[in-house]
Structures are given as C-alpha cells and as structure tokens.
N, C-alpha and C positions, 0 to 999 in steps of 0.2 A: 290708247291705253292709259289707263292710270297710273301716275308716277307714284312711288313709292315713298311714303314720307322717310328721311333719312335720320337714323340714330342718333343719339351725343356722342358718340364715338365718333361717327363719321361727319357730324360736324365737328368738332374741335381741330379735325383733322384739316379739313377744310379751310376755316378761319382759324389759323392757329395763334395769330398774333392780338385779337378783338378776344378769343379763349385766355390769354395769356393777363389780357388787361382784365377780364372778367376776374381769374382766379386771385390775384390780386386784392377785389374788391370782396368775394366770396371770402376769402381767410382772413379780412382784416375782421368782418361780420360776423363769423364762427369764433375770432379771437373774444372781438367784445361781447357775446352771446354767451361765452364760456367764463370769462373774467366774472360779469355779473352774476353766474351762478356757481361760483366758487364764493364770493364776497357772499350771495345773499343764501343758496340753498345748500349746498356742498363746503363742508369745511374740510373733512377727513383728504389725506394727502392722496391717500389712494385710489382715489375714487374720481380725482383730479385729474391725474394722470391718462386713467382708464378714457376719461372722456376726450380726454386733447390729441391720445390718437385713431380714436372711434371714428372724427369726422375728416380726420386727414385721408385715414384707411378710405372710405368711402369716395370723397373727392376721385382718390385714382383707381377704384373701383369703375364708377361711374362715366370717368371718360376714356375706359377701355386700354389701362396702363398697368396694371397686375403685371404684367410680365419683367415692369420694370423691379420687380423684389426675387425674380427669378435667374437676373440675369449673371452668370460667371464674372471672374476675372475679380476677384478678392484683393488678394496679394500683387497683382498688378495693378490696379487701383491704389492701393497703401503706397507703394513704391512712389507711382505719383503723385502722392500727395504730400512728399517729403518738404516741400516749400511752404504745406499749408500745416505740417507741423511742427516747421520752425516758426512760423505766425503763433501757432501756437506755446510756442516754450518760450516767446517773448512775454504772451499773458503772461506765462505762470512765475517769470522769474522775479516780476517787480514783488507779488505778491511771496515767494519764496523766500526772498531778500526782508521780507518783514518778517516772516516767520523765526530767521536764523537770528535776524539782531535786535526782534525787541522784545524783550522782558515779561514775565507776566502773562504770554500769551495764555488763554485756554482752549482746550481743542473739545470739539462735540464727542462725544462716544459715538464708535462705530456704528451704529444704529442708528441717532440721528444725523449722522454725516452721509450716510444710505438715502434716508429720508428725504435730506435735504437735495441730495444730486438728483433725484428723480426729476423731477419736474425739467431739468438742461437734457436728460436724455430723449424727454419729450420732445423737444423741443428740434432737437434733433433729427427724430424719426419724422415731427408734422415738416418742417422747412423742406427735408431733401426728396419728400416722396413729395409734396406740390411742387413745389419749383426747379427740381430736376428728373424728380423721378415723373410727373405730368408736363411741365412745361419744354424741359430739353427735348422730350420725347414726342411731343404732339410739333415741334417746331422740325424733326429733323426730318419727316416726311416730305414738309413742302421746300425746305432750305436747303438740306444736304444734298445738295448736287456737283457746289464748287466750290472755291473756298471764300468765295465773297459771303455767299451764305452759310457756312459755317462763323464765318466772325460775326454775321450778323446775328446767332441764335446764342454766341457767346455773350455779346455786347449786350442786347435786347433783353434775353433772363437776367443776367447780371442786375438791368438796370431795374425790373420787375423786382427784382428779390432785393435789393434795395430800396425802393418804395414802400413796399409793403413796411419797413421797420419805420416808417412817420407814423404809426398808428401808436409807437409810444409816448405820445405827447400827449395822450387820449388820459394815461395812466400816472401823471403829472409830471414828466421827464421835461424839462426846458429845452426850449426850441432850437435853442443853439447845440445841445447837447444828442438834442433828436438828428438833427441834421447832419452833426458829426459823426452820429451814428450810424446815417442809413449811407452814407458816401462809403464809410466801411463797408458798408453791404454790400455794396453797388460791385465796389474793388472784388471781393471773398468771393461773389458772384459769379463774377467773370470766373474767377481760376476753377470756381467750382464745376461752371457748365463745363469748362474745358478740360478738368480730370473727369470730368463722367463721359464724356463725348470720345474719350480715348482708351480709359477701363472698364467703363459702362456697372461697376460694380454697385449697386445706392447704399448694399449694409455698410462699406467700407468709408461712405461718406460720411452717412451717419453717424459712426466712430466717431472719428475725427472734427466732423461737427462739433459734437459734445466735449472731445478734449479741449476744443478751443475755450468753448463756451464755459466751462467749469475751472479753466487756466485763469479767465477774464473777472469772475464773480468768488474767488475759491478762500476768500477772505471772508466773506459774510454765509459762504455754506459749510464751512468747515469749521469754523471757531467760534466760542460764545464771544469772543471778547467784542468782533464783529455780525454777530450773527441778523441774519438777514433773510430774506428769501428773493430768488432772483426778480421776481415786481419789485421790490419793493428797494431793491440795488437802484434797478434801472431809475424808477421815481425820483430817487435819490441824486439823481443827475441834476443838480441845477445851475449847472455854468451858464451865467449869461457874456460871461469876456471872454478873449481868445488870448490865451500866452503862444506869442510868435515862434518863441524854440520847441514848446510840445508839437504846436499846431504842424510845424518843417518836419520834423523826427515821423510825428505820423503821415502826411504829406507822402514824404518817403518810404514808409513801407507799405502804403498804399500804391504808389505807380510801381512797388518792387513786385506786386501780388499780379496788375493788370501784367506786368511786362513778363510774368511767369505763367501769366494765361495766356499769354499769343504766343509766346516761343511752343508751348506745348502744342498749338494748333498749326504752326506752322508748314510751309506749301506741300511739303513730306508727310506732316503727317495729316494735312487737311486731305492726303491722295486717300490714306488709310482710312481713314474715317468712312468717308464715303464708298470705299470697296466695301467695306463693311458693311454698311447701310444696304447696299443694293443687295448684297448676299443675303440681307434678314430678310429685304422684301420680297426677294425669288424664292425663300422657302415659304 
C-alpha cells in the first residue's frame, strides 16, 4: 500500500525540536520581510500592525495550533505570572522615577500614546503565539511524559526564544547590547514556557508580555521629550562596555526569573502537567 504523505501538523509534531529551530529562522525572515516593507512600502502605523500579526496568526494556523488561542485558564495564568509582573514593574519604575523628578517633561496626547503602544502589543501577540503558543505546544506531545522532559521543553523554548532576539543587531542595536538582550530572553523564556505549561492561558501571556515590554520602552512611547518608536529605542542601544554593578543587578534578576521557572515546574507539579497532557490527548 501506499503510505500516505504526512501533514505540517503531523510533522512538526514529529520533529518538534529541528520545527522549533526552523520557527526561529522562519520569524527572524517574516521580521526582516516586514521591517523592509514598513521602511520602504507601508508607513501608516496601522497597517503595520495588521501585518505583524497576519503572519504570526498563520504560523500557528499552519502547524495545527489554533487551539492554542482557545485554551481556559485566564485568571490562573495572571496569578502565575505574578513574578513576571514584578519583572515588569521593575521596567516601569526606573522610567517612573524620571517621570516624578525631572522637570519639563512632555507627555504625547492620548491618541498618540495609543499610537505609539500598538506596535509592543504586536509584538506581543506575534512572540507568545510562536514561541509558546506553536513551540511549547508542538514540544509537549513528544516531551511531556516526565519531568526530565518537561525542563527540557522549558530550557529548549526559553533558549529559542532567546535567540531569535540576535536578529536586532540586524536593526543597528550593538552587539553587546544585542547579546544582553537575548540572554534576557533566554531567562523571560524559561518562566514563560513554564506559566503556559501550568495555565496554558496565551491571551493572559500576551498581556503581560506587553506590560513588560511597554514598562521597558515607556519613555520614548509616551512622551515627546523622549519620543521614539520601539525600532528605533532598541537601535539605540549602543553599549559597547559592560559596567560591572548594572551588569550583577541584572545577572540577578535574571537567575531570579530562571529559579521562578523551575520552582513553577517542580516534581508536583511536573505530575500535573503531564495528567493534563494525557487528559487532552485521550479526548
């Protein structure tokens, strides 16, 4: 008999780890595909937007992960995420603390500070529905069985969805500053695969995604005195030296983020997880 040629579903599902390094190179290429036709065809903000999550959508369209935008557990998800929104009200404080004490500020009108945040909520929606709403998800078929492979699908996306952010060097961000940034990743990664793998919630991610991300940039989207757009923040990056006490301090809430992603996965609730999993696959 003739075998049956198999789906992109059913491969990803298959090689989920060679899928995992594909999507990787897949979104760094959708990134710079989209970059150059905002620079050269597309200026209008909204139209930006529409596009950067047109081809996320499709990604998880296409490797039969829809289900991951349907899945419960909202408010359980938030709960868990409460470590990754003190990560975030670290962003927001430095920038807070400039807000209260220096002089002069000016703020965008409502409308352009609207404007402005659109493009971090993208940003948002595209990271959590590739990288955990396809990648957690096509990995826990073949992994989640024990807890070895649960830390493996935490540690592995983490380190995926860190990677992918070296593609801002592309967008003239300095190498050193690229670098500190995708190691951020790598860390934000881990705890992320780890709140979804126990809430399984992506809108709830998404959220909190974008609070980070809008905590971290919220000086050049919110006020003329800095006004910016987030390209053009990141660009702006050009440390090439390392100050040893910033360098500690971040150090630090980086192993605080990993050491909040394995307590979450822990041998308890690595049991849970995987009840779960087997429960989706029996219905």
């Amino acid at each position: 008999m003739e075998q049956k040629k198999k789906t992109l579903p059913q491969l990803v599902r298959e090689y989920p780890v060679i899928t995992c390094i594909a999507l990787v190179i897949v979104y760094i290429i959708c990134r710079r595909i989209t970059h150059w036709l905002f620079a050269q065809v597309f200026s209008a903000v909204p139209v930006r937007e529409i596009l950067d999550v047109i081809w996320p959508f499709i990604i998880v369209m296409a490797t039969g992960c829809l289900m991951a935008y349907k899945k419960r557990g909202f408010f359980k998800t938030l709960v868990l995420c409460i470590p990754l929104m003190i990560y975030g009200l670290i962003n927001w404080s430095g920038n807070i603390v400039l807000f209260v004490t220096e002089p002069g500020i000016e703020w965008k009108s409502p409308l352009r500070m609207i404007i402005s945040l659109l493009p971090l909520l993208a940003v948002g929606f595209r990271e959590e529905s590739v990288f955990r709403g396809v990648a957690v998800n096509i990995m826990t078929d073949k992994y989640a069985k024990d807890r070895r492979g649960i830390l493996f699908i935490v540690l592995f996306t983490g380190f995926c969805f860190g990677i992918m952010h070296m593609q801002n060097i592309f967008i003239g961000q300095s190498l050193l500053s690229t670098i500190e940034q995708s190691l951020n990743a790598v860390c934000l990664g881990i705890i992320f695969a780890a709140v979804y793998l126990r809430g399984g919630n992506l809108w709830a991610l998404m959220l909190i995604h974008s609070f980070i991300d809008i905590g971290g940039m919220s000086r050049g989207l919110l006020t003329k005195t800095y006004d910016m757009d987030a390209i053009g923040m990141l660009a702006s990056n050009k440390e090439t030296t390392i100050d040893p006490r910033a360098t500690a301090v971040k150090a630090g809430i980086w192993i605080a983020c990993v050491l909040a992603g394995l307590f979450m996965i822990r041998k308890s609730k690595c049991d849970e997880i995987i009840a779960k999993f087997r429960k989706n696959v029996e219905v």
